[in-house]
C-alpha positions as CSV (number, residue, x, y, z in Angstrom):
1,X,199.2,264.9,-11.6
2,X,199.1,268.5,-12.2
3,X,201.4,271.3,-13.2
4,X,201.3,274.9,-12.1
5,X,202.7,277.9,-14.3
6,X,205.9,279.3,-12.9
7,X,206.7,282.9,-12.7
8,X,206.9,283.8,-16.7
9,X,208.2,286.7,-18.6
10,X,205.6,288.2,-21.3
11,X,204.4,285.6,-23.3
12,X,203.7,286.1,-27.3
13,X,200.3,286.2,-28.8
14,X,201.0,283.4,-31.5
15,X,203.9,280.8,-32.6
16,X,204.0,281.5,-36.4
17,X,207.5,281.7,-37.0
18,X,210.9,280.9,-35.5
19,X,212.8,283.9,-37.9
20,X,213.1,286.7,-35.0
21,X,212.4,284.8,-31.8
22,X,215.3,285.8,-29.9
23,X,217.5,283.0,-28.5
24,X,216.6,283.5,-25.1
25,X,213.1,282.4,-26.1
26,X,214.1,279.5,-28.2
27,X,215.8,277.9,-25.1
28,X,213.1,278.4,-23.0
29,X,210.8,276.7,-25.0
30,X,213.1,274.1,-24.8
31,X,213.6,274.3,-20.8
32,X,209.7,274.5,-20.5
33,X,209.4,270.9,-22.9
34,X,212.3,269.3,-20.4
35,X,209.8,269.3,-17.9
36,X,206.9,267.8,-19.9
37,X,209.5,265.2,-21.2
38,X,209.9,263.9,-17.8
39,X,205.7,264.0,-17.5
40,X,205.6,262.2,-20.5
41,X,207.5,259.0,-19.4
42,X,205.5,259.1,-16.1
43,X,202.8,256.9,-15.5
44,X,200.1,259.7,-14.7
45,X,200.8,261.4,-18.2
46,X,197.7,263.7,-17.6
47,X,197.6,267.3,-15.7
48,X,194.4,269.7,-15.8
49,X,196.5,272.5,-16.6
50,X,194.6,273.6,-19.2
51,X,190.9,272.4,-17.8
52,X,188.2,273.9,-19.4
53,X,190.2,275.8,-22.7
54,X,189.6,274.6,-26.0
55,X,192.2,273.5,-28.6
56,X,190.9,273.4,-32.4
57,X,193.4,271.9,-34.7
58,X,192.6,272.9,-38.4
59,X,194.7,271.0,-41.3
60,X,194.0,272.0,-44.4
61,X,196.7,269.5,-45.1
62,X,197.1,265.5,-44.3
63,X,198.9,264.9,-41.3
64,X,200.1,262.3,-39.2
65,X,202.8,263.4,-36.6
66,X,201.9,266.9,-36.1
67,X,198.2,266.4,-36.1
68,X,198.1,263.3,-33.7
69,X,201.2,265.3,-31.9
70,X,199.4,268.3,-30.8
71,X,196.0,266.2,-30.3
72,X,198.1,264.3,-27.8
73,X,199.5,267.5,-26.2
74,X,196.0,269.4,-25.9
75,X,194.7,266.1,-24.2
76,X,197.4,265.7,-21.9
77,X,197.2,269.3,-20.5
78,X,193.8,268.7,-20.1
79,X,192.6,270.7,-22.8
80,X,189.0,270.0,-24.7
81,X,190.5,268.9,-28.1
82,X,188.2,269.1,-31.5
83,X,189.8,267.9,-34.9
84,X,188.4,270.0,-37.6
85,X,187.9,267.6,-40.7
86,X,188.7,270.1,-43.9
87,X,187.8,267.9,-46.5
88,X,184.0,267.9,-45.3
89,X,183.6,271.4,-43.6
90,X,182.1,274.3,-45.4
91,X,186.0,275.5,-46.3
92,X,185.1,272.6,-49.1
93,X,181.8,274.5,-50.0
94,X,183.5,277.6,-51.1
95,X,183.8,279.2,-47.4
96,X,186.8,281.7,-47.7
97,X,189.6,281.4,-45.4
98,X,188.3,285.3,-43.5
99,X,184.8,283.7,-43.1
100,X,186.2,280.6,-41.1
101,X,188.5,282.7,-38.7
102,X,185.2,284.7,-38.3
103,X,183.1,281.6,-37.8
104,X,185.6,280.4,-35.4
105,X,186.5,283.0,-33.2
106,X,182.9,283.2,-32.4
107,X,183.3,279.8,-30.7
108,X,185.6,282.0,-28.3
109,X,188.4,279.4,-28.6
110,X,191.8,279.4,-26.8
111,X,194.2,277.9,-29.1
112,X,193.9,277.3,-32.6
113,X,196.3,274.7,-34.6
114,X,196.7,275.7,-38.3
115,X,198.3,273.9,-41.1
116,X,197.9,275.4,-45.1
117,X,199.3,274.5,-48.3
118,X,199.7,278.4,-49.0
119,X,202.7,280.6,-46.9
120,X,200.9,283.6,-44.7
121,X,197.7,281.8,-44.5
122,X,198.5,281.0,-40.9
123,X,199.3,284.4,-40.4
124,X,196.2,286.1,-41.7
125,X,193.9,283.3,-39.6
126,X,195.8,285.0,-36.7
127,X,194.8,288.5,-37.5
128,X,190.9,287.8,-37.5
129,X,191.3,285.8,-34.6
130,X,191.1,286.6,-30.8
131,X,193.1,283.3,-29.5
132,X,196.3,282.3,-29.8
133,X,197.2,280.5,-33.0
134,X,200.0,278.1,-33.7
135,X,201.8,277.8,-36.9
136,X,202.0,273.9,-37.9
137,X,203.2,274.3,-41.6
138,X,202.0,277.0,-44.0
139,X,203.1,276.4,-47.1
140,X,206.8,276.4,-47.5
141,X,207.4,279.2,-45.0
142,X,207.7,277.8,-41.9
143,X,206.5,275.1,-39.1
144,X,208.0,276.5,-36.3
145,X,207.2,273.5,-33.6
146,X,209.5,271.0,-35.8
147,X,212.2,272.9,-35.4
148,X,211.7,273.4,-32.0
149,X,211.5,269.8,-31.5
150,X,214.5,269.5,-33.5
151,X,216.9,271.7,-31.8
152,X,215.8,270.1,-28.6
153,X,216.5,266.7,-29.4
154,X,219.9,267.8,-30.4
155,X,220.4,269.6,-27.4
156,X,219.8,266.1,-25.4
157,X,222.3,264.1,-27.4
158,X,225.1,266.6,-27.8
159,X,224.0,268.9,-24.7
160,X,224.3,272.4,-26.6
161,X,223.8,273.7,-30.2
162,X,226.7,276.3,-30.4
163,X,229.1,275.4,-32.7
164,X,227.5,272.0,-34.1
165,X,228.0,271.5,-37.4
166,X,224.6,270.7,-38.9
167,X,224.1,269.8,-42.8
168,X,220.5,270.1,-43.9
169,X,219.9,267.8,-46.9
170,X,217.4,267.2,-49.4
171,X,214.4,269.2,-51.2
172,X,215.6,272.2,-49.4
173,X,213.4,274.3,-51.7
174,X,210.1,273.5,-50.9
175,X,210.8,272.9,-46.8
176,X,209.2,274.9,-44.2
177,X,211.5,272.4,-41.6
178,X,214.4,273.5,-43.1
179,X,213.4,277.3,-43.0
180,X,212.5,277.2,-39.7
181,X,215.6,274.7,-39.0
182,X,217.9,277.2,-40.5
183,X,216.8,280.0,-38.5
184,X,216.5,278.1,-35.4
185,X,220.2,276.7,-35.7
186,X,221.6,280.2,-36.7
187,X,220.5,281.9,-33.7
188,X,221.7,279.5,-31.2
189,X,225.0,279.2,-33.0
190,X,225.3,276.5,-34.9
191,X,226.8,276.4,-38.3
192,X,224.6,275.5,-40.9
193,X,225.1,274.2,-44.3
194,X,222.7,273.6,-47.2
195,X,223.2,269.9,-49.3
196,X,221.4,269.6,-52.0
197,X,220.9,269.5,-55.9
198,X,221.0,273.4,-57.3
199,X,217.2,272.7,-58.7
200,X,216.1,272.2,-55.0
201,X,217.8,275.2,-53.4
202,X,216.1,278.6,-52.9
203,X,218.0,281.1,-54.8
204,X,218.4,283.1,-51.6
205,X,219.6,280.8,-49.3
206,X,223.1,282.0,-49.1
207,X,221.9,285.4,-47.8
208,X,220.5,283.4,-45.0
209,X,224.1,282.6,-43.4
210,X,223.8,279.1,-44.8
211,X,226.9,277.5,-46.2
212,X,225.8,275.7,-49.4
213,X,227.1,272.4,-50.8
214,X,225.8,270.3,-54.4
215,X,228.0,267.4,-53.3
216,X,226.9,265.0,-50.2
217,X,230.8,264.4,-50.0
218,X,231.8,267.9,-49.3
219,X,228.7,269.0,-47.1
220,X,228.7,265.8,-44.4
221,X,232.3,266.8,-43.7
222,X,232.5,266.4,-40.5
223,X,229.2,267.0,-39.5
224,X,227.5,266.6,-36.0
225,X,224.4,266.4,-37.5
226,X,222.8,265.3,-40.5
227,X,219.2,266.2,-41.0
228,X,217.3,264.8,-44.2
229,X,214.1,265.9,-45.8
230,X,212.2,264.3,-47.9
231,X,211.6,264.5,-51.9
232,X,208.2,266.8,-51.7
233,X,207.0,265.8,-55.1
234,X,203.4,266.7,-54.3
235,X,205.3,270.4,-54.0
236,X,206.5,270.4,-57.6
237,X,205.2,271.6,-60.4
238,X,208.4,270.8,-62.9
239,X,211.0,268.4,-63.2
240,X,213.4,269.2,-60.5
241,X,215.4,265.9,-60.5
242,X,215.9,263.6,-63.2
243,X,214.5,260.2,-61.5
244,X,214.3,259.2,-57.5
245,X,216.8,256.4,-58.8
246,X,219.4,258.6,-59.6
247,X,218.3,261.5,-56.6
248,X,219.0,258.4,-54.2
249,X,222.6,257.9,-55.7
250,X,223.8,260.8,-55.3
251,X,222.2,262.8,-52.7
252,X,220.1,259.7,-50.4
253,X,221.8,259.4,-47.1
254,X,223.9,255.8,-47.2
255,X,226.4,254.3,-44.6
256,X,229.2,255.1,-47.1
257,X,228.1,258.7,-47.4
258,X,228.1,259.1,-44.2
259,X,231.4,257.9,-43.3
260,X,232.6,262.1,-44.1
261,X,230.4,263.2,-41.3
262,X,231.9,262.6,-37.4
263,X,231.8,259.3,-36.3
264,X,228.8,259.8,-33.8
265,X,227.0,262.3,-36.1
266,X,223.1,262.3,-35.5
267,X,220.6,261.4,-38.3
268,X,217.7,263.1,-38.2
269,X,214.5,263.2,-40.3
270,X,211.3,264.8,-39.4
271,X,208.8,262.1,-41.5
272,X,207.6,260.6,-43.3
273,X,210.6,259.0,-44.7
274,X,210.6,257.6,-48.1
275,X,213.4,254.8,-47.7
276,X,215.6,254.3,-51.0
277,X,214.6,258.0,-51.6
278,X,216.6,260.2,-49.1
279,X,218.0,257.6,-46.7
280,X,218.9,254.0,-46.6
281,X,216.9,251.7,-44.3
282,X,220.5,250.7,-42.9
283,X,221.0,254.5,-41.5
284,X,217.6,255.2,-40.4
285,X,217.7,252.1,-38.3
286,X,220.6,252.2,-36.8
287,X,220.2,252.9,-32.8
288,X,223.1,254.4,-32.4
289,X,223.3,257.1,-34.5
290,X,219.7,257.7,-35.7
291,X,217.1,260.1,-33.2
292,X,214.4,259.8,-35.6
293,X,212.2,257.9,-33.3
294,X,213.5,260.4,-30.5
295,X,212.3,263.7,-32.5
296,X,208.8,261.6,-32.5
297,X,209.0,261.4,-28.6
298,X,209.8,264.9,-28.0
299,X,207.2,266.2,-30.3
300,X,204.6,265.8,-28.1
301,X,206.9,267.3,-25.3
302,X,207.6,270.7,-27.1
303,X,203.7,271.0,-28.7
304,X,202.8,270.7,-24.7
305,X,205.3,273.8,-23.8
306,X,203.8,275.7,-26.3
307,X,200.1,275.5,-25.9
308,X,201.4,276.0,-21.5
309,X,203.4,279.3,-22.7
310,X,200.8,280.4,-25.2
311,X,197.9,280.0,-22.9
312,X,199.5,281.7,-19.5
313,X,197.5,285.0,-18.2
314,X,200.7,287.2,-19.4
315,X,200.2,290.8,-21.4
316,X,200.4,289.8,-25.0
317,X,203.1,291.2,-27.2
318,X,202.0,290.1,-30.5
319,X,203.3,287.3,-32.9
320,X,206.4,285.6,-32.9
């Protein structure tokens, strides 16, 4: 099977953010990963689009979905894929982060993956660098390709954003998905709230357009969407709840808390889950209501569009 690139307009240089990426480019991100959907679920998965570029992912975090995501999209394009190991690369030796870009942009690859514990990292990897980076998590800023994913699978259940009701609950504080979530959602229309206990909500959320709630009870009111996060523990450095006990009574996602949102509200999670933690086993099974397994699937489908859009022979017009 192959795939040919149709007419585009000017593509960006990177993906490192969804906060200023107009609408218009949002949805056709999301028109582009419709067509890989399709490829996906073919038998002949495979096109040589991108024959002969090179795709380096580099996690300086663990990873499951999004590493094995974009490995699966880089090989499915037909790209020649290489899975930096951090933990035994000379980044572990006392390398600095500058040195690496330097050390790999000599390589003269296409597309480099980046996830980072620390917010900008991704962002100055992309200054020292002459290909086209991809922002897959730095530190609690942003990870632009979940949210991506996200707003596509809703658009396939509920065929548009605008106007959705959409609460976003959990450890809102230390979540790049919800950042880039929020941003995402409030440019296409949606209306956005914020659940969560006050010691795991940025202090500037509100600012953001978010409408924020302390009480699952008042923020799943009539929801079209509820999207949980999990309890980033390895994220804090305090005691933000009293125990994951008491966290899962009042704020983990249960069949009788969800009874406040619509009756065919999505669940949503982007992984991993911690069941008994911030959702019940009952509500992140149920195939009715749940797209977990769905936001897996399309993953792959949106990490495809991007490395096709960010590798097209288009001016560049910097970082997104």
């Amino acid at each position: 099977m192959t795939a040919s690139h149709a007419p585009a307009s000017v593509r960006p240089r990177h993906l490192l953010a969804i906060q200023g990426m107009p609408a218009a480019e949002i949805v056709r991100f999301f028109d582009l990963a419709e067509t890989y959907v399709a490829q996906n679920r073919s038998p002949d998965k495979n096109t040589s689009l991108l024959r002969g570029r090179t795709l380096v992912n580099l996690f300086f975090e663990n990873s499951t979905r999004t590493l094995t995501s974009f490995e699966l999209a880089g090989k499915r394009l037909g790209a020649d894929v290489i899975n930096m190991a951090v933990a035994v690369s000379s980044i572990k030796k006392g390398e600095t982060l500058i040195d690496t870009a330097m050390t790999l942009n000599a390589m003269h690859l296409d597309v480099l993956v980046v996830r980072h514990p620390e917010s900008g990292a991704v962002r100055l990897l992309a200054n020292k660098v002459n290909c086209a980076v991809i922002n897959a998590g730095d530190g609690n800023h942003e990870h632009p390709t979940q949210a991506l994913l996200d707003g596509l699978t809703i658009r396939r259940r509920k065929g548009h954003i605008e106007g959705l009701v959409v609460a976003i609950c959990g450890d809102i504080l230390h979540s790049r998905v919800a950042r880039s979530n929020i941003h995402l959602l409030n440019a296409l229309g949606a209306r956005v709230r914020a659940v969560a206990p006050p010691t795991l909500l940025p202090a500037d959320l509100a600012r953001l357009g978010v409408e924020v709630h302390h009480r699952m009870e008042t923020g799943l009111v009539d929801a079209d969407i509820v999207m949980m996060l999990r309890l980033q523990t390895e994220r804090m450095s305090g005691q933000f709840v009293p125990s994951v006990r008491e966290y899962f009574h009042f704020f983990g996602l249960t069949r009788e808390k969800l009874r406040a949102a619509k009756p065919d509200a999505l669940i949503m999670h982007p992984g991993p889950m911690n069941r008994g933690v911030e959702i019940d086993s009952e509500v992140a099974d149920d195939i009715k209501r749940s797209v977990i397994l769905d936001q897996v699937e399309l993953g792959v489908a949106v990490r495809m569009a991007c490395l096709d859009l960010l590798t097209r022979p288009a001016p560049a017009t910097g970082a997104i």
